[in-house]
Structure formats: C-alpha cells, structure tokens
C-alpha positions in Angstrom: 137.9 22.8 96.1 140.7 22.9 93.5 141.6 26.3 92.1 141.0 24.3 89.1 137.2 23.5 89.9 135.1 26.0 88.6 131.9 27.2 91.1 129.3 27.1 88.4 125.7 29.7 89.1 122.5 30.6 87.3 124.5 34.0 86.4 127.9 32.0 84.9 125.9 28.7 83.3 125.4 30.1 80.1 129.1 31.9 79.3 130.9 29.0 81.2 129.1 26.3 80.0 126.7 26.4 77.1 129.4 29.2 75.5 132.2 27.4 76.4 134.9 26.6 73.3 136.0 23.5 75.8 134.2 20.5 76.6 132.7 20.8 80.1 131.5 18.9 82.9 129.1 19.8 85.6 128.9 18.5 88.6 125.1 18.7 90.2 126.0 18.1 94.1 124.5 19.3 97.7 126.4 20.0 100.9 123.8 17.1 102.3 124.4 14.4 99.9 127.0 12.1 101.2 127.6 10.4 98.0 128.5 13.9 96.6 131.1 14.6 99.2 132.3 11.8 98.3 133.2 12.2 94.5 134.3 15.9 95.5 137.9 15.1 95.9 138.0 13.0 92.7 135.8 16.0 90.9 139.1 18.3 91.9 142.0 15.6 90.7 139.8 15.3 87.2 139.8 19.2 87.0 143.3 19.3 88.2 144.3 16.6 85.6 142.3 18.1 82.8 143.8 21.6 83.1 143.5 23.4 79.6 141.6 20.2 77.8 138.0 20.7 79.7 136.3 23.1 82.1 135.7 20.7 85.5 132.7 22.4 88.1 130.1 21.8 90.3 126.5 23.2 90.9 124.6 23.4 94.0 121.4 21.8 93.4 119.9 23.7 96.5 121.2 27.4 95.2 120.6 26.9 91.8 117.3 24.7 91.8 116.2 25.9 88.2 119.6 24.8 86.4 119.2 21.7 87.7 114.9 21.4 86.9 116.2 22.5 83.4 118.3 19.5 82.8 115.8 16.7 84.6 118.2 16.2 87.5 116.3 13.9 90.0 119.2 12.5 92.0 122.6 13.5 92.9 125.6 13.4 91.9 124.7 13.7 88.4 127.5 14.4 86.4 126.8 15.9 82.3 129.2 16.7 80.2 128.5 19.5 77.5 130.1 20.0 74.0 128.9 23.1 72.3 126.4 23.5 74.7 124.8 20.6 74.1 124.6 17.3 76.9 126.8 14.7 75.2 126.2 12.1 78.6 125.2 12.0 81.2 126.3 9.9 84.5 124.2 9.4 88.0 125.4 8.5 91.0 129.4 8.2 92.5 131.6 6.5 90.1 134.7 5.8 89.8 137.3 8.2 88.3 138.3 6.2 85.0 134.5 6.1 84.1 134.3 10.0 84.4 137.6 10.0 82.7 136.9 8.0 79.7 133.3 9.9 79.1 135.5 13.1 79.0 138.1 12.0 76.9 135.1 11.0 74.6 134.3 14.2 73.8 137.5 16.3 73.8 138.7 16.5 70.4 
C-alpha cells in the first residue's frame, strides 16, 4: 500500500471519513477478490496523486462487515466518495483510473 493510502476501520470511519474537512474515497475490497487486487495499485497512484486534495483508503469488507452492510455494499470493489460525510457517488466494479479521477475531481472544491 502507499504511505499515502489510508487503512480505513470501524474505530477510524467516523473521524476519517464522515469528519473529514477533505473529500474522501473508500475503497470496499477483500484479500479474495481478484478484481480488487487489481484496482489496488491504481487505488495507491490516485492517493499518491491526490496528496493534500482528498483522503484515498480502503476497507476490508471481511474485517469490517458492518461498515460495509451500512452503506448497501453487495459487490466488490465498490468505490464511494464522501463530502461532508455524505456519499456524493458511488462506483462498482474495477474501472479505469480517469473514471475514479474525474468522480473525485467532481467533488473537490
């Protein structure tokens, strides 16, 4: 993982996400899910890339099952992106870094 990518748990969700004065973007994932793997190393350039403009992490899905419950996450990788605490989009499945790109840069001011 970057030293850029946050590790995001039941204990940290609410200060580093829902009370975050950054836009942020979670990451829901699994060690298992090959398509997760997958978008990790493009997860770590985005949080590399959007050092200081947004908070980048992932969750484990399998560690921190009610996080993920609480947001109707059915498949993985589902990416949301919170402003204010609030889900501003949301985006299923391993996609391409420009989409994740642009659906940050939609919601940093």
């Amino acid at each position: 993982m970057s030293s850029n990518t946050k590790e995001f748990s039941e204990d940290s969700f609410k200060a580093d996400v829902l009370d975050s004065g950054k836009p942020v973007l979670v990451d829901f994932w699994a060690e298992w899910c090959g398509p997760c793997k997958m978008l990790t190393p493009t997860i770590n350039e985005i949080a590399d890339d959007f050092q200081g403009k947004a908070v980048i992490g992932k969750l484990n899905v399998d560690n921190h099952p009610a996080i993920a419950s609480n947001y109707g996450i059915r498949s993985i990788p589902s990416l949301l992106f919170f402003k204010d605490g609030k889900v501003q989009n949301q985006i299923m499945g391993a996609v391409s870094k420009s989409d994740i790109e642009q659906a940050l840069n939609d919601i940093i001011d």
